[in-house]
MIDOSE-1310 file (N, C-alpha, C; in nm, 2 decimals, decimal comma, always signed):
residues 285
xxxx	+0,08/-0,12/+0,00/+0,00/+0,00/+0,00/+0,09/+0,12/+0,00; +0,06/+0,21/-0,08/+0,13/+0,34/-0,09/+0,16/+0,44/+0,00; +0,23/+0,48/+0,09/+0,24/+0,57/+0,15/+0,14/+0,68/+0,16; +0,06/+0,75/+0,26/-0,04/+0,83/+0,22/+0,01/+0,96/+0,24
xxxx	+0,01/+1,06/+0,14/+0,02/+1,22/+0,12/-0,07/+1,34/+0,18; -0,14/+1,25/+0,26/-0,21/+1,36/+0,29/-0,20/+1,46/+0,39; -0,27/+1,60/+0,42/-0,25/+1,64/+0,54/-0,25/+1,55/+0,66; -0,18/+1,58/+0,78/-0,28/+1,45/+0,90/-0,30/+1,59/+1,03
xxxx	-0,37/+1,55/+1,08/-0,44/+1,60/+1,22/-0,29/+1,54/+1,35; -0,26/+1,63/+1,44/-0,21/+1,58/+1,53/-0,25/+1,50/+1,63; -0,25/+1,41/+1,73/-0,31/+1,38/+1,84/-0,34/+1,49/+1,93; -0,23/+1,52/+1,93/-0,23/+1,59/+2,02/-0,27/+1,74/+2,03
xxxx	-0,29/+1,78/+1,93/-0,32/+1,94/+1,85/-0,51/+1,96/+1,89; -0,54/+1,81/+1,88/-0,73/+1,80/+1,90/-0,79/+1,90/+2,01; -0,71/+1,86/+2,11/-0,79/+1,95/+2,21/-0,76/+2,12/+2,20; -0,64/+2,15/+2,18/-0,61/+2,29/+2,11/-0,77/+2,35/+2,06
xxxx	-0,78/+2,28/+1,93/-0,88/+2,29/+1,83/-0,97/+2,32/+1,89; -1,02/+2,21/+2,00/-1,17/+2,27/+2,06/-1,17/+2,38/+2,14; -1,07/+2,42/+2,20/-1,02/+2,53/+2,26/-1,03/+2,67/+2,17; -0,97/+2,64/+2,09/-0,95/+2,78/+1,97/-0,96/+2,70/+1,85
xxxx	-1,00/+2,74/+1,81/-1,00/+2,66/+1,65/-0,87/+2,78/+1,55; -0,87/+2,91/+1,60/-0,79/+3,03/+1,54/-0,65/+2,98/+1,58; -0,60/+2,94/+1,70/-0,51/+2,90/+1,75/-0,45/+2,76/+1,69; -0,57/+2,71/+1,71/-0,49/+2,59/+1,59/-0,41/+2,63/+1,45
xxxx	-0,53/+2,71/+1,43/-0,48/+2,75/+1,24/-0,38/+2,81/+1,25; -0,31/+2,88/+1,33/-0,21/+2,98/+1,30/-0,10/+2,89/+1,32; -0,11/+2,77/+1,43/+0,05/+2,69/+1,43/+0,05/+2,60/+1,32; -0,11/+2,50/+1,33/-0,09/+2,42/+1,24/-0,10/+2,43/+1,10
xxxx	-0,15/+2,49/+1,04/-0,19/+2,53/+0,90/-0,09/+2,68/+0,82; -0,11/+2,77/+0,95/+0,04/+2,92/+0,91/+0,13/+2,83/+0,90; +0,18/+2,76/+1,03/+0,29/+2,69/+1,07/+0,39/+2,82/+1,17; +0,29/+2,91/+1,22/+0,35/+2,96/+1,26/+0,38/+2,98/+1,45
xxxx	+0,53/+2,97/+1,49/+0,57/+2,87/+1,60/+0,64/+2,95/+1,70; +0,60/+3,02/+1,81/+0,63/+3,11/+1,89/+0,65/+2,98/+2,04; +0,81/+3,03/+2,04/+0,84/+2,93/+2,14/+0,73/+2,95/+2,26; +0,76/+2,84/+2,36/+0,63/+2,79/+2,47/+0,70/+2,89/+2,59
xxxx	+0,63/+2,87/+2,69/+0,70/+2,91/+2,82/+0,78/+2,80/+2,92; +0,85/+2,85/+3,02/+0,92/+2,74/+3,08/+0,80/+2,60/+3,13; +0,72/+2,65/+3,20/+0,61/+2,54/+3,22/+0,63/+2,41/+3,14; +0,61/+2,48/+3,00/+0,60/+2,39/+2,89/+0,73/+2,31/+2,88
xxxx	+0,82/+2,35/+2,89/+1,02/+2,33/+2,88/+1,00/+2,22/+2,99; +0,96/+2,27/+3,08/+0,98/+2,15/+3,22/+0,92/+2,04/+3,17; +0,80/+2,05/+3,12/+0,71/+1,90/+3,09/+0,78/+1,85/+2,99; +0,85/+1,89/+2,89/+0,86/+1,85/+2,78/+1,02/+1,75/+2,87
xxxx	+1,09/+1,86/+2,91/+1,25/+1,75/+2,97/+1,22/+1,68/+3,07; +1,09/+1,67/+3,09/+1,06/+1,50/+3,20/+1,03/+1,37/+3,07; +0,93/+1,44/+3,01/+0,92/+1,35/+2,88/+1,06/+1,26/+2,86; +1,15/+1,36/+2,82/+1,26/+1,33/+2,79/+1,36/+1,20/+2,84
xxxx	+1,33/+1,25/+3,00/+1,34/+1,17/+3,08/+1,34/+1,01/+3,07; +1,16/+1,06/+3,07/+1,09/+0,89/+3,06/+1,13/+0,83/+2,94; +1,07/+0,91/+2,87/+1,16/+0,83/+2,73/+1,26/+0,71/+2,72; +1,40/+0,78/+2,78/+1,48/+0,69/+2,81/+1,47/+0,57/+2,90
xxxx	+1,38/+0,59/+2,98/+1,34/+0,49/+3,09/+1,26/+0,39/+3,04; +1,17/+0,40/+2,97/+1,07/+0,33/+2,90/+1,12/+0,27/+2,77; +1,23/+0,35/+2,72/+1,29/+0,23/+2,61/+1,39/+0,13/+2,67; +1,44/+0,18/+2,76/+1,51/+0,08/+2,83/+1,43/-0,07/+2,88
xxxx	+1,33/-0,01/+2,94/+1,24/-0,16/+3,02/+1,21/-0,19/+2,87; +1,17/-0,14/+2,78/+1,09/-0,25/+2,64/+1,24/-0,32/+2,55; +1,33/-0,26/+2,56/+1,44/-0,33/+2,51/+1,50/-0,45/+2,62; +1,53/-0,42/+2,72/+1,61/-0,52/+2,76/+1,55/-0,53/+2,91
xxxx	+1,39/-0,49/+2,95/+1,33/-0,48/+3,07/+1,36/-0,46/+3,23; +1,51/-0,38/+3,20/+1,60/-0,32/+3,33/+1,57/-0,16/+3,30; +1,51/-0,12/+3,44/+1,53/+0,04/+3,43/+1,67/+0,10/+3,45; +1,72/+0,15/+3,41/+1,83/+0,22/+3,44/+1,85/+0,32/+3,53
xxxx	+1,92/+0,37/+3,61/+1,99/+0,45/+3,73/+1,92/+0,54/+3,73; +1,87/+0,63/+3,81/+1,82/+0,73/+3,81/+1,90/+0,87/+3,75; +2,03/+0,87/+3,80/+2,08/+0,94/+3,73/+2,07/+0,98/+3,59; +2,07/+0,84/+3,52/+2,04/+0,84/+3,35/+1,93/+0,90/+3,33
xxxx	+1,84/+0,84/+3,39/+1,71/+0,95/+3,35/+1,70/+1,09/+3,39; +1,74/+1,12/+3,50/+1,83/+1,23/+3,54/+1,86/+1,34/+3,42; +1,96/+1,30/+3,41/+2,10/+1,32/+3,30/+2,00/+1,35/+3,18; +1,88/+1,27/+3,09/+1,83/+1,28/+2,98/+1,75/+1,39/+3,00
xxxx	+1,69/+1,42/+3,13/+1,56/+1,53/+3,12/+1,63/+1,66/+3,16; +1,78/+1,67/+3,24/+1,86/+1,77/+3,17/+1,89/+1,80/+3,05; +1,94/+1,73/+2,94/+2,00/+1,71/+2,83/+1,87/+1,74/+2,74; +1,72/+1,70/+2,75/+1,61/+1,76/+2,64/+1,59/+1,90/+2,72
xxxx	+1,60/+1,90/+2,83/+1,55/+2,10/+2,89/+1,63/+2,16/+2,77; +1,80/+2,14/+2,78/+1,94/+2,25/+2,72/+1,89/+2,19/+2,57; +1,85/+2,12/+2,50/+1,84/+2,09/+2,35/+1,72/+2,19/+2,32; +1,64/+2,14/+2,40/+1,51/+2,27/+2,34/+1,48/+2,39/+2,36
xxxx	+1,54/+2,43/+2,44/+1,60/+2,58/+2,45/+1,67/+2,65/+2,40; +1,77/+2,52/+2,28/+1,90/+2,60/+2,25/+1,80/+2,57/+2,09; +1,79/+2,49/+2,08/+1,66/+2,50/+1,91/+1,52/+2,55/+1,91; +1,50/+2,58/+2,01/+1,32/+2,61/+1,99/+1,31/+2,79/+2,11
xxxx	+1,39/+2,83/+2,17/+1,41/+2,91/+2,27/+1,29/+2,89/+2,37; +1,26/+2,98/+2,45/+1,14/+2,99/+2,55/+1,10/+3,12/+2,57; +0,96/+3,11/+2,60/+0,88/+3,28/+2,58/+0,86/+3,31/+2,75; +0,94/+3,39/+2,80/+0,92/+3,44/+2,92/+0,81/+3,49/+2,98
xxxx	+0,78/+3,46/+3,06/+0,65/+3,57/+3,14/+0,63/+3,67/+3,23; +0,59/+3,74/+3,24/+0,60/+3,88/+3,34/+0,65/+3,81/+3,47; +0,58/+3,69/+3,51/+0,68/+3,68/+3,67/+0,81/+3,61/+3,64; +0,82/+3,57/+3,49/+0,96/+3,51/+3,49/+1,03/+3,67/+3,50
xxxx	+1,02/+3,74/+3,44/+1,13/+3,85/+3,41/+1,15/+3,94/+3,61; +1,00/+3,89/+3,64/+1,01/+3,94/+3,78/+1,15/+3,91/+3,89; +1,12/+3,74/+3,82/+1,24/+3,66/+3,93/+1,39/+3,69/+3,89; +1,37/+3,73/+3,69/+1,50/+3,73/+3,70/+1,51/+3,58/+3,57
xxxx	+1,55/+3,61/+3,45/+1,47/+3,50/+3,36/+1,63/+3,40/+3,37; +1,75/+3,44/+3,43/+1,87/+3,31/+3,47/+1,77/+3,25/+3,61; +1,76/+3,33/+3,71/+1,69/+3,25/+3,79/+1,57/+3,16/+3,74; +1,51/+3,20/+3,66/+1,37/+3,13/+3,64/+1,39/+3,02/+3,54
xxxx	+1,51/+3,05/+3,49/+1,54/+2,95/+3,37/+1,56/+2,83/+3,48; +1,71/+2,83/+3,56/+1,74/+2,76/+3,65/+1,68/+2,66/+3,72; +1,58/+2,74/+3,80/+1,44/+2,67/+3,86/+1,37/+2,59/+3,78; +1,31/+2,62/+3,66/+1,27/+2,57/+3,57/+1,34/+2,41/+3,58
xxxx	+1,49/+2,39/+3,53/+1,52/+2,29/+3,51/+1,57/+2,21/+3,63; +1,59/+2,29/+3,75/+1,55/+2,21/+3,94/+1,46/+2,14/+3,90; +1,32/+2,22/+3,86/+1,20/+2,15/+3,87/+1,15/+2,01/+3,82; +1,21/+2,00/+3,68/+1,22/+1,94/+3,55/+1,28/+1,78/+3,61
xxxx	+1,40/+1,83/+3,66/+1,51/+1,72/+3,78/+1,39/+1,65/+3,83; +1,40/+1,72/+3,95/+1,29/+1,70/+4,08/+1,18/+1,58/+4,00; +1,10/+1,64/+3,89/+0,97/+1,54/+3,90/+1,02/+1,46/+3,78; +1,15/+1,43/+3,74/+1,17/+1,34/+3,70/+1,23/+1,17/+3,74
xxxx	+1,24/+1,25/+3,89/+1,25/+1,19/+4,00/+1,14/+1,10/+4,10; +1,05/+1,20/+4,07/+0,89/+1,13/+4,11/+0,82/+1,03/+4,03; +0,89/+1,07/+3,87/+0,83/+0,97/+3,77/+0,93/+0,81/+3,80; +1,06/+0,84/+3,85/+1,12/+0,72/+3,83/+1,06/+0,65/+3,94
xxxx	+1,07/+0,71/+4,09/+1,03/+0,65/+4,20/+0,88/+0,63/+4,20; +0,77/+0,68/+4,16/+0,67/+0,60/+4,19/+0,53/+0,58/+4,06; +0,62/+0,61/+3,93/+0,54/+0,57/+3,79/+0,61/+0,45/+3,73; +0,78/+0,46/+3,74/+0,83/+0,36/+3,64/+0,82/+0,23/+3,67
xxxx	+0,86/+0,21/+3,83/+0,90/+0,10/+3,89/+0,73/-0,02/+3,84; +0,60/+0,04/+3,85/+0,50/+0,02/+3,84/+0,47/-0,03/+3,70; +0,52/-0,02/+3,59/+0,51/-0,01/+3,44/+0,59/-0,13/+3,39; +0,48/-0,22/+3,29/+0,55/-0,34/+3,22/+0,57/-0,25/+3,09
xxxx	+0,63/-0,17/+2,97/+0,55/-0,15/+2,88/+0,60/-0,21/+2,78; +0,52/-0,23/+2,69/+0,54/-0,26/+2,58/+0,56/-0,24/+2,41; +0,56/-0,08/+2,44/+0,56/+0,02/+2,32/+0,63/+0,14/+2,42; +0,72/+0,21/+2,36/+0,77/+0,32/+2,41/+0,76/+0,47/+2,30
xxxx	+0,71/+0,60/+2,32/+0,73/+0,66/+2,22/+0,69/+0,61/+2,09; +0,56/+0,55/+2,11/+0,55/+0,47/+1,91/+0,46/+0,54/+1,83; +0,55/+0,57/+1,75/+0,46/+0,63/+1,62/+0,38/+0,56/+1,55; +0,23/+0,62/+1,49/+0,13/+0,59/+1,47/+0,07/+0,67/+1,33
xxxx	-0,02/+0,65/+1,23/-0,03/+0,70/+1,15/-0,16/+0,60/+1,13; -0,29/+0,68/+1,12/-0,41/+0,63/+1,11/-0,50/+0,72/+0,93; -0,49/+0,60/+0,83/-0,53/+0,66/+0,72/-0,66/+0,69/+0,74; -0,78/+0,79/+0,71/-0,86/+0,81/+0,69/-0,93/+0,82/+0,56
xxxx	-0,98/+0,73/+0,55/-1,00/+0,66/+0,38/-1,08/+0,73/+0,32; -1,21/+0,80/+0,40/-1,32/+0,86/+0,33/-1,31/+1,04/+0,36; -1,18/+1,06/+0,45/-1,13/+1,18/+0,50/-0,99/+1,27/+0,42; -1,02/+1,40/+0,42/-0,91/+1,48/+0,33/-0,76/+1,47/+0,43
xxxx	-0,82/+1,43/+0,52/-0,67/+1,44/+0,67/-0,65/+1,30/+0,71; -0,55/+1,27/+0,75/-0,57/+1,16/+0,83/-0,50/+1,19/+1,01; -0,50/+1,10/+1,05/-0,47/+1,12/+1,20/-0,30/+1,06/+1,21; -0,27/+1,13/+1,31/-0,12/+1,10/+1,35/-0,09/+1,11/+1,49
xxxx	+0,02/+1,04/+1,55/+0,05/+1,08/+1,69/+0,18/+0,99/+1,75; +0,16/+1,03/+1,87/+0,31/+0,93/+1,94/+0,26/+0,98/+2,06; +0,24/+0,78/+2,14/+0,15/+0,75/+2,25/+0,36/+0,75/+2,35; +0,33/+0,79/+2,50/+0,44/+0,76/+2,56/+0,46/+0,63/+2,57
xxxx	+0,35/+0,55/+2,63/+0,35/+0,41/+2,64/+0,27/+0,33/+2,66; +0,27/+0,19/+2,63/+0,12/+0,11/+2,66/+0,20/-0,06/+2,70; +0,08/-0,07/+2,78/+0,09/-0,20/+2,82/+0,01/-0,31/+2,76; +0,00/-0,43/+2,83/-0,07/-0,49/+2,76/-0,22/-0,48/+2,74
xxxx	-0,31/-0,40/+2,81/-0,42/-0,38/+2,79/-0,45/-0,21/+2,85; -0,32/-0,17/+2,82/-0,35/+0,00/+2,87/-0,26/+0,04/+2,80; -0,33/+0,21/+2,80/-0,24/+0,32/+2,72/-0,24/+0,39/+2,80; -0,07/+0,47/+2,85/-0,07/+0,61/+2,93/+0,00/+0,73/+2,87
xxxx	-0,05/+0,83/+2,92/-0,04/+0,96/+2,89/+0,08/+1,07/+2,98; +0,19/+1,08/+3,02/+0,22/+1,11/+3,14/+0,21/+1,30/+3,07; +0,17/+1,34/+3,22/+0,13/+1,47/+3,22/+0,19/+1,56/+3,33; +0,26/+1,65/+3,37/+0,32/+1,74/+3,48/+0,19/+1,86/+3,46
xxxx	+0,12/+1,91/+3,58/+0,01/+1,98/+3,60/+0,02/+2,06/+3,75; -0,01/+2,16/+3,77/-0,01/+2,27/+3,86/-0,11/+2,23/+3,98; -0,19/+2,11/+3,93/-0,29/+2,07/+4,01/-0,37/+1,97/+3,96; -0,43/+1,89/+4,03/-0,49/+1,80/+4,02/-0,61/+1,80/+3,91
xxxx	-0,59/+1,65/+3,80/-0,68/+1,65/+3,69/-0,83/+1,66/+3,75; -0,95/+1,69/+3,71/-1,04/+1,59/+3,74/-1,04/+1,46/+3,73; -1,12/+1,38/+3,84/-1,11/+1,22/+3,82/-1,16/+1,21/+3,67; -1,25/+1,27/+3,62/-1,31/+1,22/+3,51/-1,26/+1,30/+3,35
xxxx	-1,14/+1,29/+3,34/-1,08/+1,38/+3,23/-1,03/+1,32/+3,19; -1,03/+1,15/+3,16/-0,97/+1,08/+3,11/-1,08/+1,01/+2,97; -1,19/+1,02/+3,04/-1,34/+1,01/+2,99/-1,37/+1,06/+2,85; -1,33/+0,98/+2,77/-1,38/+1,03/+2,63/-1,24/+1,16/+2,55
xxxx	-1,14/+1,21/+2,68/-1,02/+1,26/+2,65/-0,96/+1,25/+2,49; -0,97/+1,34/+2,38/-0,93/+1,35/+2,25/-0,78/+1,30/+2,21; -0,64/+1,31/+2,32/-0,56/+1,30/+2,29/-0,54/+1,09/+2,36; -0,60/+1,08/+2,43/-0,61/+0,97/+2,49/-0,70/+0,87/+2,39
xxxx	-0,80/+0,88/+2,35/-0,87/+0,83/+2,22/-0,81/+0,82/+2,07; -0,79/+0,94/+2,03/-0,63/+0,94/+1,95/-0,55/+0,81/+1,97; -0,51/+0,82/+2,10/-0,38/+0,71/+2,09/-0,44/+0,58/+2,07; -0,58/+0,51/+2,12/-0,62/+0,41/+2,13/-0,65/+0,41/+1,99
xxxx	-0,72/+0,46/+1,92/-0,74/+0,42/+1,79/-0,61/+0,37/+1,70; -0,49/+0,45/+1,74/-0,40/+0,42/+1,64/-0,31/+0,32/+1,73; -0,33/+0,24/+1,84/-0,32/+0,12/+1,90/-0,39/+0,01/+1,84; -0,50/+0,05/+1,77/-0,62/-0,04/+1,77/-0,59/-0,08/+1,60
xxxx	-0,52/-0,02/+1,53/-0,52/-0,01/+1,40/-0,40/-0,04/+1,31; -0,31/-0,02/+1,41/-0,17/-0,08/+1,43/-0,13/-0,17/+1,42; -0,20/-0,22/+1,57/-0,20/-0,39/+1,64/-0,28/-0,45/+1,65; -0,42/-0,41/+1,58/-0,52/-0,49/+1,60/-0,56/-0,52/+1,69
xxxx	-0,54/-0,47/+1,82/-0,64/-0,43/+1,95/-0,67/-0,35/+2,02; -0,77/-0,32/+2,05/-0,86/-0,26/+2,13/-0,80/-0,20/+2,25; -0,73/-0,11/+2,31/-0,69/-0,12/+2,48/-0,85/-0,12/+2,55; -0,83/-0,19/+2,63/-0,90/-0,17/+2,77/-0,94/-0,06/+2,87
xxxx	-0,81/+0,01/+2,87/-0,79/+0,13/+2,94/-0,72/+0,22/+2,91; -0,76/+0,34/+2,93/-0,63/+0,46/+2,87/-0,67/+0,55/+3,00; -0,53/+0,58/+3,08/-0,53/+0,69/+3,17/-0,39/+0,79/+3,14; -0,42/+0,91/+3,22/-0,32/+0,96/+3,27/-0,22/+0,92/+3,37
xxxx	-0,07/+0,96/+3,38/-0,01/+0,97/+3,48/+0,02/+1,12/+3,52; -0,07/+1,17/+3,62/-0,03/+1,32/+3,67/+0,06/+1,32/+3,75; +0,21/+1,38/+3,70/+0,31/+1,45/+3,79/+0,22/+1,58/+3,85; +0,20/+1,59/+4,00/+0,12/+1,71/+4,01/+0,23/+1,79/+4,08
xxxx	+0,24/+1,96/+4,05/+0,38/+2,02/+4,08/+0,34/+2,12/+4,21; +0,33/+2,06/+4,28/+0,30/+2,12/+4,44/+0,41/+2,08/+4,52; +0,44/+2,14/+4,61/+0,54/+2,18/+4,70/+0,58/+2,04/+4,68; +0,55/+1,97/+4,74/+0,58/+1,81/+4,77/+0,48/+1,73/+4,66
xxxx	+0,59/+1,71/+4,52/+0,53/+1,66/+4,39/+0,49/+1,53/+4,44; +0,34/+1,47/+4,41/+0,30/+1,35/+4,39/+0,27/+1,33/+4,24; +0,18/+1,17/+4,24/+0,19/+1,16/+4,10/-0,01/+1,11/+4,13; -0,08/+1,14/+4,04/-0,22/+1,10/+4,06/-0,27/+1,03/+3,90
xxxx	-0,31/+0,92/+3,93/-0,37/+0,83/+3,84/-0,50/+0,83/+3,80; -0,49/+0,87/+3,69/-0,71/+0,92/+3,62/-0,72/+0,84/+3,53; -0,81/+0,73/+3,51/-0,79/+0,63/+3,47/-0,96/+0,61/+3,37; -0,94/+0,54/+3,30/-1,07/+0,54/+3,18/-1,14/+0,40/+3,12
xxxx	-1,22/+0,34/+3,12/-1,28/+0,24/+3,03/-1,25/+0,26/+2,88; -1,25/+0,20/+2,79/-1,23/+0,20/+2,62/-1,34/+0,09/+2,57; -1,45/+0,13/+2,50/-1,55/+0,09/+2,44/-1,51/+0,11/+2,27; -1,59/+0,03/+2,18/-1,60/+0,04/+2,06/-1,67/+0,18/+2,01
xxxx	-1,79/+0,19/+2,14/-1,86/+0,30/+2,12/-1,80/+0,45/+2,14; -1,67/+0,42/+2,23/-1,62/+0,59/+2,29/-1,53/+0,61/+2,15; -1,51/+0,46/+2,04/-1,40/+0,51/+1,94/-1,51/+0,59/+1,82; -1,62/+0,49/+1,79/-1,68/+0,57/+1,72/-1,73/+0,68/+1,71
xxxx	-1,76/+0,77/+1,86/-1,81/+0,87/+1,90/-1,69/+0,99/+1,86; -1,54/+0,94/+1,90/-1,46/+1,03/+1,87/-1,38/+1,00/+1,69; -1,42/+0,91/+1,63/-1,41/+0,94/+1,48/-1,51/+1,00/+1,44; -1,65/+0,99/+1,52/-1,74/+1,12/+1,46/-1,68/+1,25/+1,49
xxxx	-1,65/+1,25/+1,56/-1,63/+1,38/+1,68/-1,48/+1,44/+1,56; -1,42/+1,39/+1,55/-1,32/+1,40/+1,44/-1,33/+1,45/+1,31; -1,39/+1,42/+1,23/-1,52/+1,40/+1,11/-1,52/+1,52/+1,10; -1,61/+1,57/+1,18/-1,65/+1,71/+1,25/-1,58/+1,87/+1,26
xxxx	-1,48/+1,77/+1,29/-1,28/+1,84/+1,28/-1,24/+1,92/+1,14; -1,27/+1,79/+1,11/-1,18/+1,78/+0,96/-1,28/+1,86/+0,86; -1,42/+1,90/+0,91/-1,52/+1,92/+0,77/-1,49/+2,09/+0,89; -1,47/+2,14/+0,97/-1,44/+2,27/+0,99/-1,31/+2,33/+0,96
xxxx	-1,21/+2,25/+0,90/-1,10/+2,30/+0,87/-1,10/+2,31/+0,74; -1,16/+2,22/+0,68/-1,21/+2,22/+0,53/-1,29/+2,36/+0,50; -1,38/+2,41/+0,59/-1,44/+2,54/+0,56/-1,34/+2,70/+0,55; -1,24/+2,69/+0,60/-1,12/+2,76/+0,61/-1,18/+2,90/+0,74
xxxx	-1,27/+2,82/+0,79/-1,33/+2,97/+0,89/-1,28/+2,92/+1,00; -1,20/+2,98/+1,11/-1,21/+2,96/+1,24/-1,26/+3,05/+1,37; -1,32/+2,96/+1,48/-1,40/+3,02/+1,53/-1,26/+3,05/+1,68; -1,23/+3,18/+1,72/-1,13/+3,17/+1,84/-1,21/+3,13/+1,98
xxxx	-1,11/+3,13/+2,06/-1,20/+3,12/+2,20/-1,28/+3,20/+2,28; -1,38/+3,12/+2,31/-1,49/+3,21/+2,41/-1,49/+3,29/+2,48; -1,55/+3,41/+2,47/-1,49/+3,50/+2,57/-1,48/+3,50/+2,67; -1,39/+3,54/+2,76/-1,33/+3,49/+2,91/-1,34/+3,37/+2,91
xxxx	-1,22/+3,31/+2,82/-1,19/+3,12/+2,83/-1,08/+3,15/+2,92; -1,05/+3,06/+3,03/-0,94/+3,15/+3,10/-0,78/+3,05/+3,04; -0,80/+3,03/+2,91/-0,66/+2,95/+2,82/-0,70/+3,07/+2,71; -0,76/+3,16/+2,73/-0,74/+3,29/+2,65/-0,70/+3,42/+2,73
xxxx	-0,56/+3,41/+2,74/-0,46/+3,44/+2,83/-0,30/+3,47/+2,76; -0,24/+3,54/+2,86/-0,12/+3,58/+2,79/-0,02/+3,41/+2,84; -0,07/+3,40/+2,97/-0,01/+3,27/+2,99/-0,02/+3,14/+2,93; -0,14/+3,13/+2,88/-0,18/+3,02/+2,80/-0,16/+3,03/+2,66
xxxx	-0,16/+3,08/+2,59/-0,15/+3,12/+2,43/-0,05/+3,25/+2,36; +0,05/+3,16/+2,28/+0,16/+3,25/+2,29/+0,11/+3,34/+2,18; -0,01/+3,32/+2,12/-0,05/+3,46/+2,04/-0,13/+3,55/+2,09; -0,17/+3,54/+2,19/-0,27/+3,63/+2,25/-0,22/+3,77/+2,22
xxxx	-0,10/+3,83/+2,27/-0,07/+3,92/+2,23/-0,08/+4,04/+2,13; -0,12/+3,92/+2,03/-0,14/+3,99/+1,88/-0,26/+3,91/+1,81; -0,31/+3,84/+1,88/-0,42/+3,81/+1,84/-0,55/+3,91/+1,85; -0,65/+3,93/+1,75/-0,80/+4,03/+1,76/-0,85/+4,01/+1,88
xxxx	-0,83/+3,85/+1,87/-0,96/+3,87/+2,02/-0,84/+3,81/+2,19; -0,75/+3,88/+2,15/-0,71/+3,83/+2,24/-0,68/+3,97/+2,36; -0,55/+4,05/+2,35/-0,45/+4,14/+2,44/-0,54/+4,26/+2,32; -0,55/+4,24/+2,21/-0,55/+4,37/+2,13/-0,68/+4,38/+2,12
xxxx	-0,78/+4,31/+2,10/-0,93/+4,32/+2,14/-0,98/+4,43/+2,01; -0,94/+4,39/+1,88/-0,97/+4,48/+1,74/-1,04/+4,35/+1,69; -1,17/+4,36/+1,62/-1,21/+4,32/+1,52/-1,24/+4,39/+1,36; -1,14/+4,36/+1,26/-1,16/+4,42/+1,13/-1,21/+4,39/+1,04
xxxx	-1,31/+4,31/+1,10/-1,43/+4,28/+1,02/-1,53/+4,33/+1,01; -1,66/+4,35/+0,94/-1,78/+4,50/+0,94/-1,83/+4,46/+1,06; -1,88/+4,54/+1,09/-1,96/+4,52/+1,22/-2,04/+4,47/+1,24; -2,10/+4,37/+1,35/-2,19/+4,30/+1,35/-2,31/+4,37/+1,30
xxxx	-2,35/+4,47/+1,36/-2,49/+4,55/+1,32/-2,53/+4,55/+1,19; -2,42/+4,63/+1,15/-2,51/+4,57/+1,01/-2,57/+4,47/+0,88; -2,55/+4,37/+1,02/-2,62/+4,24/+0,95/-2,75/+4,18/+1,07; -2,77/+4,29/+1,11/-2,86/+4,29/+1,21/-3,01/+4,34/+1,20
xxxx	-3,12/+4,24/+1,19/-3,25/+4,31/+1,17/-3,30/+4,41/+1,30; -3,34/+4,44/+1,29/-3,43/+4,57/+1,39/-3,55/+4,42/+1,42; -3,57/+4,38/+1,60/-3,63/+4,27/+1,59/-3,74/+4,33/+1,69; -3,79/+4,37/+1,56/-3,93/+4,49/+1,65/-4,07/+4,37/+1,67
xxxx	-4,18/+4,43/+1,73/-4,31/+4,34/+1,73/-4,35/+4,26/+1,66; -4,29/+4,29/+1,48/-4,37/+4,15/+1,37/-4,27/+4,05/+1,38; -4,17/+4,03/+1,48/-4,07/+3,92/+1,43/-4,22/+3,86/+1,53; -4,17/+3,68/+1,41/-4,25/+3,59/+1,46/-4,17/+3,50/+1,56
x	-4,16/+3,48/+1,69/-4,07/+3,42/+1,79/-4,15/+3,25/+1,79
């Protein structure tokens, strides 16, 4: 079968979408790519981390030293800062953006520490970092992604968070469904389960486990739900986020700045009014 050319949808980009659909279009479609803030830098060099820990148990099923994992989620912090930079924020510049940088990668350390001691030890996996590519045969896009890891009848997600998930955010979850489909399509099975692993980043980091059932029905719901995706990107309109979304923010969205509806609050479009009837007594309600 021939390689497919088509655009693909990210896994991970889905929830973005429902959030801003304007935000989407400007990374994914502009392609245009305004480095993240440290937040983001931290989660990403734990990633990093695990990575190496989880290829290690699926290759030769010895975790390796903590240090090593250690050593990796230093080594993706300094790689992605030195190719992608980082977008400061008013209390980073407050602290002092060497201090904040600093801290940042303390932090990065620290809960990649929490992941070895009380996520890895816990984990058979069986796929590490696996790339996935799901054709959509009757679709102009297809889907794409890369799950952290899955076992034999589960798929996890590991996530560093300021605070506790809801219990039920694993529930029909876009980037968590994503992975199962292209589990399911792959390998020809179904997971059972898809959760999170929350690093939660409070004084004294724990880790909290939000955990999900996987039905036939939660996949078809989100290839509809998908469908849906793909026929609004196809229309080339996007709708931004709701007013006072509170991820429509300087801290949440590195366009807000210069975005219409965001910091600058200009719409240059005609004005609603005058596409507006006068909705006097003969409107029929």
């Amino acid at each position: 079968m021939a390689r497919s050319t088509k655009p693909a949808i990210h896994a991970s980009s889905i929830k973005t979408f429902d959030i801003c659909e304007l935000k989407w279009a400007n990374r994914h479609l502009e392609g245009i790519r305004i480095p993240a803030g440290l937040a983001a830098l931290t989660g990403t060099a734990v990633h990093g981390g695990a990575e190496v820990a989880m290829h290690s148990m699926v290759e030769s099923g010895v975790l390796p030293d903590l240090e090593v994992v250690q050593d990796a989620t230093r080594d993706k912090f300094k790689e992605r800062l030195e190719n992608e930079g980082v977008t400061y924020r008013p209390e980073d510049k407050v602290l002092g953006v060497a201090k904040a940088r600093g801290k940042a990668l303390d932090d990065a350390i620290k809960y990649a520490g929490v992941f070895y001691e009380d996520i890895a030890p816990e984990v058979q996996p069986v796929n590490a970092e696996r790339k996935f590519r799901v054709v959509l045969e009757d679709q102009p896009w297809d889907l794409i992604g890369r799950w952290d890891w899955d076992e034999a009848t589960s798929l996890t997600d590991l996530k560093t968070a300021k605070s506790r998930y809801n219990e039920k955010a694993a529930q029909g979850d876009t980037q968590l469904m994503a992975y199962a489909v292209g589990r399911w399509v792959n390998d020809g099975q179904l997971v059972e389960e898809v959760k999170f692993d929350v690093i939660v980043k409070t004084k004294k980091p724990y880790v909290q486990e939000v955990c999900a059932s996987v039905g036939e029905e939660d996949v078809k719901l989100f290839l509809e739900r998908l469908a849906i995706m793909i026929a609004r990107i196809e229309t080339g309109l996007f709708t931004p986020a709701a007013p006072g979304a509170w991820q429509c923010s300087e801290a949440m969205c590195e366009f807000y700045n210069t975005c219409p509806f965001g910091a600058r609050k200009v719409v240059t479009s005609r004005p609603m009014s005058a596409g507006i009837i006068n909705q006097g007594d003969d409107i029929d309600y």
